[in-house]
C-alpha atoms as an extended CHARMM CRD file, in Angstrom:
* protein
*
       200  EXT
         1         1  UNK       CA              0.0000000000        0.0000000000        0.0000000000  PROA      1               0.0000000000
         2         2  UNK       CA              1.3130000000        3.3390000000       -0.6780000000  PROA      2               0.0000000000
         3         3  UNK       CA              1.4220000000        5.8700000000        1.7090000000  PROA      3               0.0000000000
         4         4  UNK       CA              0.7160000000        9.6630000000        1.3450000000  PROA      4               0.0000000000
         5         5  UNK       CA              4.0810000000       12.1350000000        1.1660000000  PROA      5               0.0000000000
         6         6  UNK       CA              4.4560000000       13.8090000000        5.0500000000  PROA      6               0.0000000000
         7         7  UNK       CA              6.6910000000       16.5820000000        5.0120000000  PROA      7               0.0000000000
         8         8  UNK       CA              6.4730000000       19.5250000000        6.8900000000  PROA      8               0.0000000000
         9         9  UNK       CA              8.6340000000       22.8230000000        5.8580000000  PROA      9               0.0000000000
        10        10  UNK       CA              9.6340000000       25.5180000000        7.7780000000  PROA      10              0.0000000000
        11        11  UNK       CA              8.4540000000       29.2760000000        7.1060000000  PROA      11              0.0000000000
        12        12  UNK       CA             11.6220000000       29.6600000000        5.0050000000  PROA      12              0.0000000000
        13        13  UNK       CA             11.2630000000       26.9560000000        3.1360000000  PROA      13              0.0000000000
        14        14  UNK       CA              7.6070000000       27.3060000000        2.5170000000  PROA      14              0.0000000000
        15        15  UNK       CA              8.1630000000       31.0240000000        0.6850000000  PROA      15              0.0000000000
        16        16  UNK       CA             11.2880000000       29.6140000000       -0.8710000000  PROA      16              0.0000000000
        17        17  UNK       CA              8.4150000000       26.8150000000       -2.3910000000  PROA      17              0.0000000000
        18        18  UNK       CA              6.6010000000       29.5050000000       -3.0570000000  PROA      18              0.0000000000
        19        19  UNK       CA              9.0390000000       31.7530000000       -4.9890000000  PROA      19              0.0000000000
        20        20  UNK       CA             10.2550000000       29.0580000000       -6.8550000000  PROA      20              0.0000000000
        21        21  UNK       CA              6.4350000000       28.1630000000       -7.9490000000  PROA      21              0.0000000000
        22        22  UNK       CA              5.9560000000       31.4440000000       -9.2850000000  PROA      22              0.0000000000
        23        23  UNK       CA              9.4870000000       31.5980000000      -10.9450000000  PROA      23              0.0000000000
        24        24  UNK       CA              8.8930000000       28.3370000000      -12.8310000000  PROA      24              0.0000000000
        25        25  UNK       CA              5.1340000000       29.8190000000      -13.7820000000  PROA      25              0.0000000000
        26        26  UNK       CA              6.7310000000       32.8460000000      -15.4670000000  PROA      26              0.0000000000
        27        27  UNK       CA              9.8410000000       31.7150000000      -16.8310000000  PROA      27              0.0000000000
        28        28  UNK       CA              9.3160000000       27.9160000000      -16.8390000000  PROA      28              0.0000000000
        29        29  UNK       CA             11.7700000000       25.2150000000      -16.1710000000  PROA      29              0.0000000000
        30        30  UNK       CA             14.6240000000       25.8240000000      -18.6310000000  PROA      30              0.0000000000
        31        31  UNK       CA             14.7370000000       29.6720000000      -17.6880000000  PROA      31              0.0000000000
        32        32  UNK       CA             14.4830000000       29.2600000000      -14.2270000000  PROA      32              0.0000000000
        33        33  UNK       CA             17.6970000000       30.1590000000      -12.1530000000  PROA      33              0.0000000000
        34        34  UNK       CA             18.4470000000       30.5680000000       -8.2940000000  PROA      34              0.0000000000
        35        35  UNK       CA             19.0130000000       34.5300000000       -9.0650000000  PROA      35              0.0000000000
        36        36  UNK       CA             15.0630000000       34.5180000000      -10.4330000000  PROA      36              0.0000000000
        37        37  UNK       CA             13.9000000000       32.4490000000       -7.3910000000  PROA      37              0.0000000000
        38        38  UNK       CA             15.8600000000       34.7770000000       -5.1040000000  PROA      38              0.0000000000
        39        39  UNK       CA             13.7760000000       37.6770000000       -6.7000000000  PROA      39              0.0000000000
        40        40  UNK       CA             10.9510000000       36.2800000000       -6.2100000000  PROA      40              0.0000000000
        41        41  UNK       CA             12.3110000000       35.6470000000       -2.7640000000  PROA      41              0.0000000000
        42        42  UNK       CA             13.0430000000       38.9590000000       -2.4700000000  PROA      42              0.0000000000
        43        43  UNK       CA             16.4960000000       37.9310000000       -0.7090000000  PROA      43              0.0000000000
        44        44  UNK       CA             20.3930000000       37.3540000000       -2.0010000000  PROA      44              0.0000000000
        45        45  UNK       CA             21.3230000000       33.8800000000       -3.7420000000  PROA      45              0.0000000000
        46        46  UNK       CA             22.7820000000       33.0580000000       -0.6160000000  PROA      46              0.0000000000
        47        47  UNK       CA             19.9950000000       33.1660000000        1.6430000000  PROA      47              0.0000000000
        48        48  UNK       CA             18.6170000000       30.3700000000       -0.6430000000  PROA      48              0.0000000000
        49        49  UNK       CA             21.6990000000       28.6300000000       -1.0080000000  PROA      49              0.0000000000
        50        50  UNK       CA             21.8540000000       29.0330000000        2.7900000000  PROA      50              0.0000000000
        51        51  UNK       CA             18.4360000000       26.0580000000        2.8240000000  PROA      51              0.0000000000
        52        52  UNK       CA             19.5190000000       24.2410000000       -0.4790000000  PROA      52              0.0000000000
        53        53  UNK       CA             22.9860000000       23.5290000000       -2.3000000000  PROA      53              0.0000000000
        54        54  UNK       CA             22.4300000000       23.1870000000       -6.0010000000  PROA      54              0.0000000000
        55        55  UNK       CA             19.2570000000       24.2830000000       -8.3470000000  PROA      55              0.0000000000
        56        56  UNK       CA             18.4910000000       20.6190000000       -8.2160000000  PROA      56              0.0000000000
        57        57  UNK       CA             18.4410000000       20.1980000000       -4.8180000000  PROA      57              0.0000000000
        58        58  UNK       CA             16.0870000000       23.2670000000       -4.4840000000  PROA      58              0.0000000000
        59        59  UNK       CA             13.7760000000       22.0100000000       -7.6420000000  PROA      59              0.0000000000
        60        60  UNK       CA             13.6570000000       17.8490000000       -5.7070000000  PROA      60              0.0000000000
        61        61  UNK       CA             12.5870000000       19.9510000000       -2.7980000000  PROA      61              0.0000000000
        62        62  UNK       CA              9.8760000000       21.8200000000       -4.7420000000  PROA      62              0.0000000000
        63        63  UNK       CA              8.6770000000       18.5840000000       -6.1390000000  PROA      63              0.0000000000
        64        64  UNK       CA              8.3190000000       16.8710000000       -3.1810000000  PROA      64              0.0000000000
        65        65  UNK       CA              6.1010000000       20.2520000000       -2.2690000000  PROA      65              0.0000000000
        66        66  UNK       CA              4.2380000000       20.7870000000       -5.0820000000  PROA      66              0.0000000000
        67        67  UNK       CA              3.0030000000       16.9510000000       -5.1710000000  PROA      67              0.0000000000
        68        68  UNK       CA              2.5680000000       16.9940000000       -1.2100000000  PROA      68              0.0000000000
        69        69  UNK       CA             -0.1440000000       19.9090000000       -2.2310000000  PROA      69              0.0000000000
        70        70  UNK       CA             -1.7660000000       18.0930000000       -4.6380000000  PROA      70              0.0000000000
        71        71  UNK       CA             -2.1390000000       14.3960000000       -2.3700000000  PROA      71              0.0000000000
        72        72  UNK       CA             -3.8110000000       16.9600000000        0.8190000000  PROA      72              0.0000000000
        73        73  UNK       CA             -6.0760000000       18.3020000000       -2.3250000000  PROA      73              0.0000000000
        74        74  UNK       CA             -7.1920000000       14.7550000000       -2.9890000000  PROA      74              0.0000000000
        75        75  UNK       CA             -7.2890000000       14.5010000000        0.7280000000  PROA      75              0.0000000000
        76        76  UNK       CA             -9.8650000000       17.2300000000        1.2510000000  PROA      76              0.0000000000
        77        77  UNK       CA            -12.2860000000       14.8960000000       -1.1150000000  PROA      77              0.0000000000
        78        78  UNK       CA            -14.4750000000       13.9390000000        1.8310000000  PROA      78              0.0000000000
        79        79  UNK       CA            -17.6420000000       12.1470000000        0.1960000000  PROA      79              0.0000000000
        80        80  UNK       CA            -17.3450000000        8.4460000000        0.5870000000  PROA      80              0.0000000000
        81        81  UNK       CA            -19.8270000000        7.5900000000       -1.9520000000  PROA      81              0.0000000000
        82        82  UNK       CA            -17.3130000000        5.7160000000       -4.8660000000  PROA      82              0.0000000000
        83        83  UNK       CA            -18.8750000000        7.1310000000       -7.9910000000  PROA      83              0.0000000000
        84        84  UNK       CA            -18.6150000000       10.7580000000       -6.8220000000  PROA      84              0.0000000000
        85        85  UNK       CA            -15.4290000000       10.4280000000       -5.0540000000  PROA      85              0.0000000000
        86        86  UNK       CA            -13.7680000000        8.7800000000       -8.3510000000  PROA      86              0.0000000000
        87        87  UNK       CA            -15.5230000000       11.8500000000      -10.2660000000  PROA      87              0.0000000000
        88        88  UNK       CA            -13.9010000000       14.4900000000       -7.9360000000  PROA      88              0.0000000000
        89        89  UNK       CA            -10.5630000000       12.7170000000       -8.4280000000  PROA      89              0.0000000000
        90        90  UNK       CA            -10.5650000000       12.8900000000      -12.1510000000  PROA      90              0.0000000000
        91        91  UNK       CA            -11.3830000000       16.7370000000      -11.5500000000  PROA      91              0.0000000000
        92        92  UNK       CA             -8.7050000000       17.8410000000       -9.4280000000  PROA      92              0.0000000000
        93        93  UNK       CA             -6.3480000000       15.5390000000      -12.1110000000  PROA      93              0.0000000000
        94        94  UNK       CA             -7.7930000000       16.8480000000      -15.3660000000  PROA      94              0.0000000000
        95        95  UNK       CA            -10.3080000000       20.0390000000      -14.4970000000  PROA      95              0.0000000000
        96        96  UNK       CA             -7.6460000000       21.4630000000      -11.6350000000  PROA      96              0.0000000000
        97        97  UNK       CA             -4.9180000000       21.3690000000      -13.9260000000  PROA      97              0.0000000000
        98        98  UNK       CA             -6.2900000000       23.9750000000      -16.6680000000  PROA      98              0.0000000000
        99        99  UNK       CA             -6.0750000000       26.8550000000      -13.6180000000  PROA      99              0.0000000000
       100       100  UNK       CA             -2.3610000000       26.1410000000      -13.1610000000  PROA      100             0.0000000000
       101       101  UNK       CA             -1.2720000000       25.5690000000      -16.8200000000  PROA      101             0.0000000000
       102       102  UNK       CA              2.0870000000       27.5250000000      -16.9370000000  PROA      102             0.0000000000
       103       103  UNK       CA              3.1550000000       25.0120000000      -13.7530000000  PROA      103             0.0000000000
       104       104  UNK       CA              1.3400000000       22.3400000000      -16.0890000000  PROA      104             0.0000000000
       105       105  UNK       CA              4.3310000000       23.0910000000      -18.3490000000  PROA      105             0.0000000000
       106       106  UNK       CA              6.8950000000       23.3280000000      -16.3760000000  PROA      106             0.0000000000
       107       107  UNK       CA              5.9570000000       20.0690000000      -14.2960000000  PROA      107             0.0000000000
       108       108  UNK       CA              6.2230000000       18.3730000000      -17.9820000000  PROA      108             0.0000000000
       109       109  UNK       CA              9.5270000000       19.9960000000      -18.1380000000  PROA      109             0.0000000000
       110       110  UNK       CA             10.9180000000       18.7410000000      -15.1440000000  PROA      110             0.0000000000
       111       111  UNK       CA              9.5100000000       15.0560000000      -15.6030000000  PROA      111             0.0000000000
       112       112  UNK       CA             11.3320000000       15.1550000000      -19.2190000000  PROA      112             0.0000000000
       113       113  UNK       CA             14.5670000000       15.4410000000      -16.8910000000  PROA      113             0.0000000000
       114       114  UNK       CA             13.5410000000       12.2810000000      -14.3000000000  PROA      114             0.0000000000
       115       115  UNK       CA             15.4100000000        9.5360000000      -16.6050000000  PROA      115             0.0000000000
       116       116  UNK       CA             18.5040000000       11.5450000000      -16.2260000000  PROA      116             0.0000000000
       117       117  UNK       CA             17.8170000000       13.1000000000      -12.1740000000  PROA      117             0.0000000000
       118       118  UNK       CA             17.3040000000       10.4690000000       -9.6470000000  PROA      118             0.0000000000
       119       119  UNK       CA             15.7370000000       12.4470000000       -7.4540000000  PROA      119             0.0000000000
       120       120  UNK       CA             13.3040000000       13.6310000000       -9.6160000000  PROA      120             0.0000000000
       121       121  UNK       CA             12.5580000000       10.2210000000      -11.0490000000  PROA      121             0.0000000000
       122       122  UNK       CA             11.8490000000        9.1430000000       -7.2700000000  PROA      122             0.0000000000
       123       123  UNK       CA              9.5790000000       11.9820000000       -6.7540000000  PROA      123             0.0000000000
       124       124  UNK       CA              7.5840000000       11.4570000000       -9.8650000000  PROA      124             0.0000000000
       125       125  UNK       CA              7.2400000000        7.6580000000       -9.3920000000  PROA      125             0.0000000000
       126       126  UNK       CA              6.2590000000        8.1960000000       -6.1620000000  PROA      126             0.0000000000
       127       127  UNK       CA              3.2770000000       10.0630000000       -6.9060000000  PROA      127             0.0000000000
       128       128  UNK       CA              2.2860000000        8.2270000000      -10.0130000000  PROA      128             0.0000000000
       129       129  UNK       CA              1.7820000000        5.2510000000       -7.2310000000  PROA      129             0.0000000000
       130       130  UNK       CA              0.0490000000        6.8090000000       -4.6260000000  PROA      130             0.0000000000
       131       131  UNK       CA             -2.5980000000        8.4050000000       -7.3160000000  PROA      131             0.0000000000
       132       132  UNK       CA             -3.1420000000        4.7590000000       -8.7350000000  PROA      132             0.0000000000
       133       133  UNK       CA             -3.4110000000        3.6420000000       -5.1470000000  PROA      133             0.0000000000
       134       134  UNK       CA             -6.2560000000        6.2170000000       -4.6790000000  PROA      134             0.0000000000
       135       135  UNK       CA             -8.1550000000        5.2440000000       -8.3870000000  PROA      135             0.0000000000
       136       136  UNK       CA             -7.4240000000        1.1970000000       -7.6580000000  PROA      136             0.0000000000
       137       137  UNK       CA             -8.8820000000        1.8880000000       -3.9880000000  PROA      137             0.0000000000
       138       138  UNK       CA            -11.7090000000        4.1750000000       -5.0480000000  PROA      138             0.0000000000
       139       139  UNK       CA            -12.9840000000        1.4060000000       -8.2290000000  PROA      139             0.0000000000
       140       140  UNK       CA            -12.6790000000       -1.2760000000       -5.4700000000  PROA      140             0.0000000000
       141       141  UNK       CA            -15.2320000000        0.3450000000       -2.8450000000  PROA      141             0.0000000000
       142       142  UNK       CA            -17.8640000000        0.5780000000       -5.4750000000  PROA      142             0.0000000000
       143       143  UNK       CA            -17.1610000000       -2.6170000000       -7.1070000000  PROA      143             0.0000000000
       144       144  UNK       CA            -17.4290000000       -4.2760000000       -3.3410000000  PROA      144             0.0000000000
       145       145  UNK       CA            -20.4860000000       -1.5570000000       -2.8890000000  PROA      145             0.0000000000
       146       146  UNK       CA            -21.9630000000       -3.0460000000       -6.1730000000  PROA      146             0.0000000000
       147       147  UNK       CA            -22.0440000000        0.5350000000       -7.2020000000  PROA      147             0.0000000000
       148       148  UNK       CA            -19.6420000000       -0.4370000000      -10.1870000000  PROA      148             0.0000000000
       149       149  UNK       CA            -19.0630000000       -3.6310000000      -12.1210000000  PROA      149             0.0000000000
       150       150  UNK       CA            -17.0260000000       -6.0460000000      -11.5320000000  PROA      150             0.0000000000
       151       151  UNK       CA            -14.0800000000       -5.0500000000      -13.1810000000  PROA      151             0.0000000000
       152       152  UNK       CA             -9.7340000000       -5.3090000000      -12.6590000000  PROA      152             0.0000000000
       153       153  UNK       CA             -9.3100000000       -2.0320000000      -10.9130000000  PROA      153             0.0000000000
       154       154  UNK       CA             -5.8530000000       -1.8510000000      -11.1480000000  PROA      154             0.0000000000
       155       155  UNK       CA             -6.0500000000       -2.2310000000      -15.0670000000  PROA      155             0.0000000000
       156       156  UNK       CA             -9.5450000000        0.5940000000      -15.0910000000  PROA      156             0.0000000000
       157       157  UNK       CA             -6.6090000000        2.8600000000      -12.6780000000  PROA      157             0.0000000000
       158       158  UNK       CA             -3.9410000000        2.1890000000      -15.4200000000  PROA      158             0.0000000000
       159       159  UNK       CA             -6.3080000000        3.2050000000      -18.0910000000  PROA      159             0.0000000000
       160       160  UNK       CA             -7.1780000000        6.5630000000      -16.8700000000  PROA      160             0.0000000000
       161       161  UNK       CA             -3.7160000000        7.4480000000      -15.1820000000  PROA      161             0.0000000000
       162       162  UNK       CA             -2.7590000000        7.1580000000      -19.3490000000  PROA      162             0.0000000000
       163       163  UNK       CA             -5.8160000000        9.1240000000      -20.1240000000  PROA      163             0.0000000000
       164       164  UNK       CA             -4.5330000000       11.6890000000      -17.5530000000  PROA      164             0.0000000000
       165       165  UNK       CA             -0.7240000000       11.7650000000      -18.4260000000  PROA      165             0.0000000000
       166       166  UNK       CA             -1.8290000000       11.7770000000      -22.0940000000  PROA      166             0.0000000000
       167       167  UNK       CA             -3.8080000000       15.1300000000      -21.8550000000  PROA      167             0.0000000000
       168       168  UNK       CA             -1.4560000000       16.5590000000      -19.8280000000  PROA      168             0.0000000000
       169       169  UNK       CA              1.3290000000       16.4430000000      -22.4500000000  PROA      169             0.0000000000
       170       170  UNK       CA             -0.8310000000       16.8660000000      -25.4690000000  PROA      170             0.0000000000
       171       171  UNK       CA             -2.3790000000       20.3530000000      -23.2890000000  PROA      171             0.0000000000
       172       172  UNK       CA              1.5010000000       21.1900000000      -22.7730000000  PROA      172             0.0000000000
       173       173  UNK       CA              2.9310000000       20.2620000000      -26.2150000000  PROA      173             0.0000000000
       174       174  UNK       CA              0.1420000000       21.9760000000      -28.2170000000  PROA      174             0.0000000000
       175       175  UNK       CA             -0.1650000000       24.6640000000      -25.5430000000  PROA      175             0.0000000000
       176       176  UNK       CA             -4.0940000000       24.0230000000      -25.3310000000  PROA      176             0.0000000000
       177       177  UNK       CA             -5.4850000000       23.4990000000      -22.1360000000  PROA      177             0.0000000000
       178       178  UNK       CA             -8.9290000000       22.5170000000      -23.7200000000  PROA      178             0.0000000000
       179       179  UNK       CA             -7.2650000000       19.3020000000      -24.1830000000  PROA      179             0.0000000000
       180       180  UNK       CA             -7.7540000000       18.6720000000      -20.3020000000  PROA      180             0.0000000000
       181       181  UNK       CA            -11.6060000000       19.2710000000      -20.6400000000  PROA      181             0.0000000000
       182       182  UNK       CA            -11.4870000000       17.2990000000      -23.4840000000  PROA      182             0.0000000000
       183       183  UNK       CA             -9.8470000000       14.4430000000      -22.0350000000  PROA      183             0.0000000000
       184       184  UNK       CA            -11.7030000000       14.3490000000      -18.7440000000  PROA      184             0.0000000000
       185       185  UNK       CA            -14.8740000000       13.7130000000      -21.0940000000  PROA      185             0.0000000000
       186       186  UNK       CA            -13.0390000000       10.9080000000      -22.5390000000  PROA      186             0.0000000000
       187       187  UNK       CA            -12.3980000000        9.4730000000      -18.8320000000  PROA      187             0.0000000000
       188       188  UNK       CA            -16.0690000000        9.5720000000      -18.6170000000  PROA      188             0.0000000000
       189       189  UNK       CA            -16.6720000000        7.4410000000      -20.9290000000  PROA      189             0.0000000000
       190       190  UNK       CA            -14.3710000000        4.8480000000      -20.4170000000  PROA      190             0.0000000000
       191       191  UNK       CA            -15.8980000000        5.0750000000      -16.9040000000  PROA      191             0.0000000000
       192       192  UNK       CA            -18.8070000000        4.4470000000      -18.2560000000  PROA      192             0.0000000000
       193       193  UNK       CA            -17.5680000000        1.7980000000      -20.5220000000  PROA      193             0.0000000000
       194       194  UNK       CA            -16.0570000000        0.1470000000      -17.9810000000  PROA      194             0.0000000000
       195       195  UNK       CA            -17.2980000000       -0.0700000000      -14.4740000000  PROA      195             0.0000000000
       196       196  UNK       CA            -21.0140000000        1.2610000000      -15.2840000000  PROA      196             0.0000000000
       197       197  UNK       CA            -23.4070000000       -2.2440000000      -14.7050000000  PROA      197             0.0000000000
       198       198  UNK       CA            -24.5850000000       -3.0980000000      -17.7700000000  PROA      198             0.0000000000
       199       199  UNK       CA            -23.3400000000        0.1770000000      -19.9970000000  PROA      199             0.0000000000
       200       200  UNK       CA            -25.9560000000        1.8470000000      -17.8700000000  PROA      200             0.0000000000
């Protein structure tokens, strides 16, 4: 089973996270430098160099931040009913995403660089199986609720997790964020396909 990220940050380190997120929204991930951060920051290089060593250090850091954000957001999902739960989760996967597109882009940026940064590559793969954790947990309740039919949830979680990652990069690549709406109408109906009893 896959546990949620817990991390706490101090008050430096949480506007540091903060600078950096609004650093990599303007100038994106292969324009961002510790100078811009510190800007942001509104303090010397050094002060940030003080809390982390390299840029990567910093950006693992951020990860781990930006990812911790988004498992408390799934966390604050507090229906228990399966079928609305699993459609809140595709929201804050697919709908959420179109608010923050310019992080969108740079998220895509930095997960281009996790074959070649371990500690990226951690970070990412650590999400990617706590999310499928949720969607596998989530299809199970309502399959042992008889909400949905019986179906392999890991394979249904697979299935939309590549629905997801798919819309995020094609949103990214072809800078349209309507392919997020699009997609989540596609997750829909593979839902529907799926797990609804008799293609009700």
């Amino acid at each position: 089973m896959a546990d949620a990220p817990d991390r706490s940050v101090s008050d430096a380190d949480e506007e540091i996270m903060r600078s950096t997120y609004r650093a990599l929204r303007e100038h994106g991930y292969a324009d961002l430098t510790i100078k811009r951060i510190a800007r942001e920051y509104g303090k010397s290089t050094a002060a940030i160099h003080y809390h982390y060593e390299t840029k990567e250090d910093l950006l693992a850091a951020f990860l781990e931040y930006i990812l911790d954000r988004f498992v408390e957001a799934i966390h604050d999902v507090e229906t228990t009913d399966p079928e609305r739960r699993l459609e809140l989760l595709l929201d804050k996967l697919l709908v959420d995403a179109e608010e923050h597109y310019d992080l969108l882009v740079a998220m895509l940026e930095m997960r281009s660089q996790a074959p070649y940064k371990e500690a990226f590559g951690e970070r990412f793969r650590r999400n990617d199986e706590y999310v499928r954790y949720l969607l596998r947990t989530v299809i199970d309740d309502g399959i042992a609720e008889g909400v949905f039919a019986d179906a392999d949830a890991e394979h249904v979680a697979n299935g939309l997790m590549t629905v997801v990652d798919g819309a995020r990069t094609r949103a990214a690549v072809l800078e349209d964020p309507e392919e997020l709406a699009a997609a989540r109408r596609v997750a829909d109906e593979y839902v529907d396909a799926v797990l609804r009893k008799g293609g009700e």
